[in-house]
ZAPA-953002 format. One record per residue: x, y negated, z of N, C-alpha, C in turn; residue number from 0; residue in three letters. Coordinates in pm, whole numbers. Each point is the difference from the previous one (the first is absolute). Last residue first. Layout:
BEGIN
[r [X, Y, Z], [X, Y, Z], [X, Y, Z], NUM, 'ALA']
...
This chain:
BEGIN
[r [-381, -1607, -2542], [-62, -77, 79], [65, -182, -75], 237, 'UNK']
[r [164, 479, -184], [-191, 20, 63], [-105, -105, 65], 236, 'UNK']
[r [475, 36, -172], [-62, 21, -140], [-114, 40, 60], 235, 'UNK']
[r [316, -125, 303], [-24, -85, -101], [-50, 44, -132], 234, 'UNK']
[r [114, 275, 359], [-136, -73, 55], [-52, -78, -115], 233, 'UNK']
[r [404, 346, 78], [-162, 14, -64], [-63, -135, -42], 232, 'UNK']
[r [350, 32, 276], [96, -49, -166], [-126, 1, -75], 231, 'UNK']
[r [-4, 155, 473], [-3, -147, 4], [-18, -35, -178], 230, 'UNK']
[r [199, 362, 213], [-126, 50, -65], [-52, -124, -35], 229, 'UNK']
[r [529, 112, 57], [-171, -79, 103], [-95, 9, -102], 228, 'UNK']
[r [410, 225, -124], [-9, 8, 114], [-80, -90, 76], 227, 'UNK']
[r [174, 16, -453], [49, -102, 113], [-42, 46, 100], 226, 'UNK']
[r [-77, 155, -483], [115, 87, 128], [56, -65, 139], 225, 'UNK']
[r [-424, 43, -461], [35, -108, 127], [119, 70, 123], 224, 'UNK']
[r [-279, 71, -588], [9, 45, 160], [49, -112, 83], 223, 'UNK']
[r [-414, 71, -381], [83, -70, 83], [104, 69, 118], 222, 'UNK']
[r [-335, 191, -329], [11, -149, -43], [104, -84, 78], 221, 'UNK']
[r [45, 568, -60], [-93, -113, 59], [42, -130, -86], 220, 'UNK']
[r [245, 411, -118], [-174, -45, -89], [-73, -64, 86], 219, 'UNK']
[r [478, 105, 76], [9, 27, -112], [-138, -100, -71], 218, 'UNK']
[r [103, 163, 456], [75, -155, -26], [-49, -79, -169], 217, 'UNK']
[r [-47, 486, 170], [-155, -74, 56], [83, -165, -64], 216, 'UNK']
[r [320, 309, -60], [-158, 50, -73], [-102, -115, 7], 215, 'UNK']
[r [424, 18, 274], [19, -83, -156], [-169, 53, -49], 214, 'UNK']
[r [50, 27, 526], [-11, 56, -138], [3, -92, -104], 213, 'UNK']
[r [-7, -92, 463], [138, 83, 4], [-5, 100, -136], 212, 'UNK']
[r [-200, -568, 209], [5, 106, -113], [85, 108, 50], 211, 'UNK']
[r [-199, -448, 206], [99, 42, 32], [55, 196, -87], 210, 'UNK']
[r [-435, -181, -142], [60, -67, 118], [152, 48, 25], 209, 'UNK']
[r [-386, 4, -436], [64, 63, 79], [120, -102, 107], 208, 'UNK']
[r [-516, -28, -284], [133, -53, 29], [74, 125, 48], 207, 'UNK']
[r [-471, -123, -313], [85, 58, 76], [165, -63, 58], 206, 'UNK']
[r [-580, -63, -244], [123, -49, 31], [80, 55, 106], 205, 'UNK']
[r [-345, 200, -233], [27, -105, -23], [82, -47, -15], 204, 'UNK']
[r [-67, 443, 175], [40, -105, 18], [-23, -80, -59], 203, 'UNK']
[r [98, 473, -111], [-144, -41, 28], [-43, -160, 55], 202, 'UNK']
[r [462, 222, 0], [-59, -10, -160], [-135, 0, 9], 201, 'UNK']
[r [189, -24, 391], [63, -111, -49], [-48, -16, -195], 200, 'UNK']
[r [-90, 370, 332], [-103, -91, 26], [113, -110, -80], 199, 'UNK']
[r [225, 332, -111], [-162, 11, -14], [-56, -83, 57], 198, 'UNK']
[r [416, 30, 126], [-15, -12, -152], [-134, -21, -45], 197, 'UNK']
[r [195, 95, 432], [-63, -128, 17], [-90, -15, -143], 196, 'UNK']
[r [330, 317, 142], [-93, 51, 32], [-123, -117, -21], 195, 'UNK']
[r [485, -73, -17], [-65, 52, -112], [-124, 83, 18], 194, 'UNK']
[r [120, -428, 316], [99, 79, -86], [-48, 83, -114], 193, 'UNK']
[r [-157, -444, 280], [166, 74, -50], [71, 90, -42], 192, 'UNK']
[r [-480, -383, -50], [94, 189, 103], [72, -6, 22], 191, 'UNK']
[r [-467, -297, -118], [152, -39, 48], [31, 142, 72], 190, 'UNK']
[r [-469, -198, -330], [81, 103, 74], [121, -28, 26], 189, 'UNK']
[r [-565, -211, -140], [207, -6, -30], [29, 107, 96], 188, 'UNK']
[r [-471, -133, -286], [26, 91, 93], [139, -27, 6], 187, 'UNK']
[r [-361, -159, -294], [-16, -45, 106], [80, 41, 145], 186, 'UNK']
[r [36, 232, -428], [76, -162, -59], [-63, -82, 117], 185, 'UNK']
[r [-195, 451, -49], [152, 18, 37], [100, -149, -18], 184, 'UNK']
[r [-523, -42, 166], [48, 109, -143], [160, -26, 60], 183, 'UNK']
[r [-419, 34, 374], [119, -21, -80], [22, 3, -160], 182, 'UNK']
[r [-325, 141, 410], [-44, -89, -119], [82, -89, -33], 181, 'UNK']
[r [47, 309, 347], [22, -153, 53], [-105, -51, -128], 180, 'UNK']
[r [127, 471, -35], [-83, -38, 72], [-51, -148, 88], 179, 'UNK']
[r [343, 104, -340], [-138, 0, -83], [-126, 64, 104], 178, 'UNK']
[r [465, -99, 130], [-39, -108, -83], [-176, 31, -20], 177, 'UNK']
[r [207, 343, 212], [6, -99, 73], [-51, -138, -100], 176, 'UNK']
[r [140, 375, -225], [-122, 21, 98], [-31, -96, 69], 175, 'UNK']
[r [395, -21, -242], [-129, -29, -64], [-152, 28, 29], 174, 'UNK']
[r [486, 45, 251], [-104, -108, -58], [-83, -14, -70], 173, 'UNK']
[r [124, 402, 96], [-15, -34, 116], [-75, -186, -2], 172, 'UNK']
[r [248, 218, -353], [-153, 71, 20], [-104, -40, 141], 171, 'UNK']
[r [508, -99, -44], [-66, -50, -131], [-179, 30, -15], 170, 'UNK']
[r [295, 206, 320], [1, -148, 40], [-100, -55, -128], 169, 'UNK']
[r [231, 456, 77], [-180, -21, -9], [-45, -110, 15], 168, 'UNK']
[r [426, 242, 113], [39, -35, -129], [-110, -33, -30], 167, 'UNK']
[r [11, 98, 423], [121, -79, -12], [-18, -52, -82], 166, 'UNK']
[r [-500, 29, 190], [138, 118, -19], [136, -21, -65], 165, 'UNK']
[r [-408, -172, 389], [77, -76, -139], [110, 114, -24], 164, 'UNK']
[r [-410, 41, 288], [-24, -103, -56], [139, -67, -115], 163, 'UNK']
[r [-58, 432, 324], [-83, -15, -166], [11, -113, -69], 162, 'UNK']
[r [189, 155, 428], [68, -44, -76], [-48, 30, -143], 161, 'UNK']
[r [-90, -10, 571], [-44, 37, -101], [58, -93, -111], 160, 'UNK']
[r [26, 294, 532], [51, -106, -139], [-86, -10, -124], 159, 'UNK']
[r [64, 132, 595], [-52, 45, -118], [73, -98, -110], 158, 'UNK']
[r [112, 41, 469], [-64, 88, -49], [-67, 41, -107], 157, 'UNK']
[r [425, -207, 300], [-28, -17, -132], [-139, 154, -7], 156, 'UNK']
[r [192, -262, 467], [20, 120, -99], [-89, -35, -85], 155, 'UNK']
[r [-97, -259, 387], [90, -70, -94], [95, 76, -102], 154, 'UNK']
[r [-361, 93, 373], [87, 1, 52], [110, -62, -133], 153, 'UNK']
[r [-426, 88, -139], [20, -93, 156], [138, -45, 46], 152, 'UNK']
[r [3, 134, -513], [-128, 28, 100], [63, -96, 131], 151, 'UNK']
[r [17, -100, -546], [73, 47, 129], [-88, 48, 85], 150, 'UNK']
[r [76, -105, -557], [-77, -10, 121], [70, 60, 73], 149, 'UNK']
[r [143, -199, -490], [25, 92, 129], [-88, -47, 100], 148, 'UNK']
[r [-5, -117, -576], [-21, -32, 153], [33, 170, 112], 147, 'UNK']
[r [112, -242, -550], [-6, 110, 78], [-22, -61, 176], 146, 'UNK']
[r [-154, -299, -461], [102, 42, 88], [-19, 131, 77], 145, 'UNK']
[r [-268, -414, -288], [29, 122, -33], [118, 28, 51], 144, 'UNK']
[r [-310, -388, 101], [68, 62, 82], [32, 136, -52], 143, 'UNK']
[r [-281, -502, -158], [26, 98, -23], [137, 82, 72], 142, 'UNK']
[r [-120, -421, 91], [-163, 40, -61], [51, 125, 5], 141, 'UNK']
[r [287, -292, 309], [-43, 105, -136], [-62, 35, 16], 140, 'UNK']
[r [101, -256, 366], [49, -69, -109], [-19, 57, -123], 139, 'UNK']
[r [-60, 226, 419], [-80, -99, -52], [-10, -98, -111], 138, 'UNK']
[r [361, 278, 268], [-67, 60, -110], [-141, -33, -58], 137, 'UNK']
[r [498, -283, 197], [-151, 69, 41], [-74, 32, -146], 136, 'UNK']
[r [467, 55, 70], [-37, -51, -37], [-144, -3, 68], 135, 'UNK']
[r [343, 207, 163], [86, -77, -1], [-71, -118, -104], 134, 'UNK']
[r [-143, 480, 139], [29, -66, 128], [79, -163, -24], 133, 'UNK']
[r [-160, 258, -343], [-124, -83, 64], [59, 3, 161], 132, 'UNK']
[r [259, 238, -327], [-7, -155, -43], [-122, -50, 51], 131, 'UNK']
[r [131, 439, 172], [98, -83, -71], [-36, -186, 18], 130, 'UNK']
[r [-289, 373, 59], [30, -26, 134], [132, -89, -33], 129, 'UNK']
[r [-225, 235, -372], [-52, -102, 68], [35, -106, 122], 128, 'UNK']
[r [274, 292, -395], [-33, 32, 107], [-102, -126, 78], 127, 'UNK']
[r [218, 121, -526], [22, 29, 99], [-43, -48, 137], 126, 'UNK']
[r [-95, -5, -508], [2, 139, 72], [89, 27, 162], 125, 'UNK']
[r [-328, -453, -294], [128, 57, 67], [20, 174, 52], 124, 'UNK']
[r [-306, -445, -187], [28, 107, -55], [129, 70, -10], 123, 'UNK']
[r [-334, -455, 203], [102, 68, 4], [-22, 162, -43], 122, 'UNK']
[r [-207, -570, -56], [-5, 164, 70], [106, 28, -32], 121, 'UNK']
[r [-280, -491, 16], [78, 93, -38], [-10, 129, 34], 120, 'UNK']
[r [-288, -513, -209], [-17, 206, 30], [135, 43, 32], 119, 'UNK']
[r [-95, -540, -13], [82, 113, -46], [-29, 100, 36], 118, 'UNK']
[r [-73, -444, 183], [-84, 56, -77], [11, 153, -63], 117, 'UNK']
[r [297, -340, 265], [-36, -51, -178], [-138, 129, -36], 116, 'UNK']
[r [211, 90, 414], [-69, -152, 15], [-28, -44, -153], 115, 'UNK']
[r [242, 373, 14], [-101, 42, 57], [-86, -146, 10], 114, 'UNK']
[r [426, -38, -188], [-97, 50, -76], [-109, 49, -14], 113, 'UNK']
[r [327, -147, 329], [-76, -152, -46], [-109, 87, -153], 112, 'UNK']
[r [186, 291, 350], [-62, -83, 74], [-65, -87, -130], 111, 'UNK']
[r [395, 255, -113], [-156, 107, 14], [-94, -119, 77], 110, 'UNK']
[r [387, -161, -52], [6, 27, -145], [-198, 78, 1], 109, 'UNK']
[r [264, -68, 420], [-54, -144, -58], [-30, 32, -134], 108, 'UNK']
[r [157, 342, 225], [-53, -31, 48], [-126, -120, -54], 107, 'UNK']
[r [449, 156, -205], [-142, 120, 5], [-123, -78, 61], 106, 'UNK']
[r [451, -163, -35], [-111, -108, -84], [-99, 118, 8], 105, 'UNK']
[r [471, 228, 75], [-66, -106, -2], [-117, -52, -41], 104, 'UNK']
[r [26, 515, 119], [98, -155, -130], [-64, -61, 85], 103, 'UNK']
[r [-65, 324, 372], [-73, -69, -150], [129, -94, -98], 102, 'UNK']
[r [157, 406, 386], [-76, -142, 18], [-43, -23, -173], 101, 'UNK']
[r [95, 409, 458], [-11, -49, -156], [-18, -211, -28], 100, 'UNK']
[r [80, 299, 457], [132, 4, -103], [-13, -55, -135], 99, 'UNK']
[r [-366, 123, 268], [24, -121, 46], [139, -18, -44], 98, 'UNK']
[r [-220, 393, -103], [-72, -88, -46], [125, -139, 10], 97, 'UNK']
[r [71, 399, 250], [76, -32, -163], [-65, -101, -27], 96, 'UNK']
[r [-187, 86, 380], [143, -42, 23], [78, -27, -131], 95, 'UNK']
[r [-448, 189, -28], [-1, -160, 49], [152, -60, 59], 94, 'UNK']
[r [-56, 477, -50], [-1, -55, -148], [-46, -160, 24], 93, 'UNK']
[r [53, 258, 384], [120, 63, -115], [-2, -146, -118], 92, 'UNK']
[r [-419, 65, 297], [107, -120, 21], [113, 44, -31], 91, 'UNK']
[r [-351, 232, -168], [-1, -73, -31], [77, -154, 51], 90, 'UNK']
[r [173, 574, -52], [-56, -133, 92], [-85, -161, -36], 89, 'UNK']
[r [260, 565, -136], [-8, -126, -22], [-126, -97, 83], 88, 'UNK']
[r [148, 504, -23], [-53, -71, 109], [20, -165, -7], 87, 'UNK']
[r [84, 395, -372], [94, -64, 127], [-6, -72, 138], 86, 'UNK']
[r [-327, 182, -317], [78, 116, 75], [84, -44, 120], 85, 'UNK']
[r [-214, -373, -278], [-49, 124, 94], [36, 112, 79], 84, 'UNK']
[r [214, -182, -372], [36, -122, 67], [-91, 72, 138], 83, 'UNK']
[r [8, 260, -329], [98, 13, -9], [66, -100, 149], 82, 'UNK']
[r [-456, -12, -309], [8, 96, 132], [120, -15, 76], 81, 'UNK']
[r [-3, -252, -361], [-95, 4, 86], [12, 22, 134], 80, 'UNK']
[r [224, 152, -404], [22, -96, 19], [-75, -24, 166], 79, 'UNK']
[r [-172, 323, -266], [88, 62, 59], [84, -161, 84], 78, 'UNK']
[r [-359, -103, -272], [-51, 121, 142], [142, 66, 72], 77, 'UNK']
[r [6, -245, -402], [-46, -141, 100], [29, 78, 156], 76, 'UNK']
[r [21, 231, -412], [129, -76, 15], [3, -72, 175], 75, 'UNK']
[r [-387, 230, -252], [49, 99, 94], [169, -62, 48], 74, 'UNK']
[r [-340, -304, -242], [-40, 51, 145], [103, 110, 86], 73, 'UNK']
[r [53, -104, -459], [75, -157, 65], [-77, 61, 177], 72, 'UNK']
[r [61, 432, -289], [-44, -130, -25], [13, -81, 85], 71, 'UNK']
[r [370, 360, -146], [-79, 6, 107], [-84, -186, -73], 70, 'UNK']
[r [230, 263, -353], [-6, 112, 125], [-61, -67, 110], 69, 'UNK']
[r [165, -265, -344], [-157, 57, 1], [-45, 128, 84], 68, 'UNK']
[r [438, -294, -115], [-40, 101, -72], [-119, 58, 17], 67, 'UNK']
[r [94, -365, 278], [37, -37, -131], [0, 130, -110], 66, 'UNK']
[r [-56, 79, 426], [-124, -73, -2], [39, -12, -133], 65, 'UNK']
[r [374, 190, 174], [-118, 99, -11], [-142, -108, -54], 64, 'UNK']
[r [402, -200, 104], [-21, 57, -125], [-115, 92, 5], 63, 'UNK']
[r [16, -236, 403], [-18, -94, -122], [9, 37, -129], 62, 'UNK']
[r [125, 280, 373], [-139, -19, -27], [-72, -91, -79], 61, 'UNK']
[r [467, 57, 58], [-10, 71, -15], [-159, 19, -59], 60, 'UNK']
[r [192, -402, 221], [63, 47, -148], [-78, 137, -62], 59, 'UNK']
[r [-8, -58, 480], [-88, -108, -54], [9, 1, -192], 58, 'UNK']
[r [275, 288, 275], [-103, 18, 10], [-113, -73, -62], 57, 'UNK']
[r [406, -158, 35], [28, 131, -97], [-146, 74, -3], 56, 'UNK']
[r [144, -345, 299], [-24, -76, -119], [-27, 132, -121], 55, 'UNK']
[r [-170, 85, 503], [134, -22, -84], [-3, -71, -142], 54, 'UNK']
[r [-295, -1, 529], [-22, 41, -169], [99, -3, -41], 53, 'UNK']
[r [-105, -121, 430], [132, 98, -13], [-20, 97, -158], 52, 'UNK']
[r [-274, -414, 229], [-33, 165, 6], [114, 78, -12], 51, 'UNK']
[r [96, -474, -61], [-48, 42, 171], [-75, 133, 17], 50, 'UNK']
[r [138, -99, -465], [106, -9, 106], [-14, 43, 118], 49, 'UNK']
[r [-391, -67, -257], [56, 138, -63], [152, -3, 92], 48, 'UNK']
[r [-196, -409, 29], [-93, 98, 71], [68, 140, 1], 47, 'UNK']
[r [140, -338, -270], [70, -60, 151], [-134, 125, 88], 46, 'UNK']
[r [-50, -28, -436], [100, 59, -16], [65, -55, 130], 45, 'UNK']
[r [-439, -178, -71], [18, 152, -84], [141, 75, 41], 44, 'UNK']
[r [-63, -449, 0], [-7, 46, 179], [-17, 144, -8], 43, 'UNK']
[r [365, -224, -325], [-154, -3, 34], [-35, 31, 118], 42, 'UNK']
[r [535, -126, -90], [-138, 72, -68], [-169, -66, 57], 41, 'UNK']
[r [473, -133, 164], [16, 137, -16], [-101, 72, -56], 40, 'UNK']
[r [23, -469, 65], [-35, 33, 109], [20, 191, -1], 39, 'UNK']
[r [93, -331, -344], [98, -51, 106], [-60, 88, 109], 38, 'UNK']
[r [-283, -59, -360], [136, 77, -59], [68, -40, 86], 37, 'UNK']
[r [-447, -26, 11], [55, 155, 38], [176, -67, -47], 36, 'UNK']
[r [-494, -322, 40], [169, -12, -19], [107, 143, 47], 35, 'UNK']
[r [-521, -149, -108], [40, 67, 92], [129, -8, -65], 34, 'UNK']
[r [-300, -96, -273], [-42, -95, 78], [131, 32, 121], 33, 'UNK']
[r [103, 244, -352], [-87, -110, -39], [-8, -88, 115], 32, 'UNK']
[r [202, 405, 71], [65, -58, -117], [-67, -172, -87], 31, 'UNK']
[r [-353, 347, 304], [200, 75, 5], [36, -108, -144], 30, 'UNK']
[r [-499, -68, -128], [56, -34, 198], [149, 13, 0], 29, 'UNK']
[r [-330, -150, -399], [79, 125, 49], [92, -54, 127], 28, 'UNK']
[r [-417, -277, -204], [100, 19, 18], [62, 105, 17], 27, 'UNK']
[r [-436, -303, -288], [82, 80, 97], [130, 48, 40], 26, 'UNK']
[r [-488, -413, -97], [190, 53, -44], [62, 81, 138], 25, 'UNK']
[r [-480, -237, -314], [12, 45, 104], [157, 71, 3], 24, 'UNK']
[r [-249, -309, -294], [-75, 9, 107], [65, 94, 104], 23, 'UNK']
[r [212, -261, -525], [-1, 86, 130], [-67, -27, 127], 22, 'UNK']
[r [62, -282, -447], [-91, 142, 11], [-43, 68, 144], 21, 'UNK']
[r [403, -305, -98], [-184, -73, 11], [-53, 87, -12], 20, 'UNK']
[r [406, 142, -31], [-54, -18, 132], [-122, -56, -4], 19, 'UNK']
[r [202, 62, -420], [-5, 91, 47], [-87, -29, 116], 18, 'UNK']
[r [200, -329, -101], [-165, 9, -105], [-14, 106, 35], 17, 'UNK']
[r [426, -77, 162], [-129, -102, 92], [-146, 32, -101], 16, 'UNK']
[r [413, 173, -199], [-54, 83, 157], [-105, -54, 68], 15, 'UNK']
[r [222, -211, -369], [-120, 133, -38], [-29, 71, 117], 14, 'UNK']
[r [296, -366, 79], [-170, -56, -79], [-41, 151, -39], 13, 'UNK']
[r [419, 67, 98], [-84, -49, 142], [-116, -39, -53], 12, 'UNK']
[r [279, 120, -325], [-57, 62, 20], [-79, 11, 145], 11, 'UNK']
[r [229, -381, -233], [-68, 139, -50], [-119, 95, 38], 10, 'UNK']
[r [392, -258, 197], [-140, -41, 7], [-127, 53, -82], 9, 'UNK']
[r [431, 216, -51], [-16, 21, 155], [-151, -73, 37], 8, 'UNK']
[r [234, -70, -419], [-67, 149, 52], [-42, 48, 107], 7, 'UNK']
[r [224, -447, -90], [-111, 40, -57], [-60, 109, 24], 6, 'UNK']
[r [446, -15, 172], [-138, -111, 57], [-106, 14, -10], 5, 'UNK']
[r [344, 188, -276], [7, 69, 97], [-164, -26, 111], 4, 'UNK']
[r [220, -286, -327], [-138, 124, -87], [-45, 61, 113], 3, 'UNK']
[r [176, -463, 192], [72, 131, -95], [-139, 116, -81], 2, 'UNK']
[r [-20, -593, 205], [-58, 145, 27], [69, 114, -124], 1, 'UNK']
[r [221, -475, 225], [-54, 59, -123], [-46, 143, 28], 0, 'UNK']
């Protein structure tokens, strides 16, 4: 016998799938989303700042300054940055952390069968190129809003550029992106985790949150999912 409990549950899977009929194109937040940080001691953001000899106090520190408006997301980025530079960080440093990381489950296959279905994806992430395209191919997205590190010859960090996605700018970020695809916001899904996500999730269509670390964001997507395979997506897309 199906409980109320039941009901609501089918419910509201049928409204997600009408939702999804809409949807041309679906994005992701990288650290926490696609990228499994919570067993591996963090991000690669914060496995860098380690191998620089950044302090958690330091890192904290410049995060309030940004958050009170004293330094912009560039001059955050710049000191950050540099910091790893100074240190003589390495692009084989950071391909060693890399290889410590691993994808949720069903990442792989989850991103593959939606790419083969046709599916526009991208990514709107503030953290690091060299991340999640050593572990996804970056072909697979239409769209690539992320901070990139360049290197020079010898494999030292020489330049950066971190215009393309600012922490709290996700929301704006999609709607640029949409409405250069020839989007409306109900052709468009989003999957985060946390509260930086808010905005592109309230621009969304259809939204999810993944493996969640904000009641906020939990609060106003269409769907969350705490199982840990991304896999859980599929059935309201394919």
């Amino acid at each position: 016998m199906m409980t109320q409990q039941d009901d609501k549950s089918q419910q509201q899977n049928i409204h997600i799938r009408r939702l999804a009929s809409n949807v041309k194109a679906i994005y992701f937040d990288v650290d926490g989303t696609l990228i499994d940080d919570s067993n591996s001691g963090g991000s690669v953001w914060k496995k860098i700042h380690q191998l620089a000899g950044v302090t958690e106090e330091t890192r904290e520190e410049r995060y309030q300054l940004y958050k009170a408006k004293q330094l912009s997301y560039e001059e955050w980025m710049q000191l950050d940055i540099s910091s790893w530079q100074n240190a003589g960080i390495t692009k084989k440093q950071i391909s060693l952390i890399i290889s410590e990381l691993r994808l949720y489950d069903g990442v792989k296959d989850t991103i593959s069968r939606l790419y083969n279905e046709g599916y526009k994806l991208g990514i709107i992430s503030s953290s690091i190129d060299i991340g999640i395209f050593s572990l996804l191919d970056p072909n697979l997205f239409t769209e690539k809003a992320i901070n990139k590190l360049f290197f020079d010859e010898e494999g030292r960090i020489a330049s950066w550029d971190t215009s393309a996605c600012r922490l709290e700018e996700k929301g704006e970020i999609l709607k640029y992106l949409a409405k250069s695809q020839g989007l409306t916001s109900d052709q468009v899904a989003f999957i985060g985790n946390d509260f930086n996500d808010i905005g592109a999730a309230n621009f969304a269509g259809l939204s999810f949150s993944f493996s969640s670390v904000s009641p906020e964001l939990d609060s106003l997507v269409n769907f969350t999912d705490r199982t840990g395979d991304m896999r859980n997506i599929l059935k309201f897309f394919i």
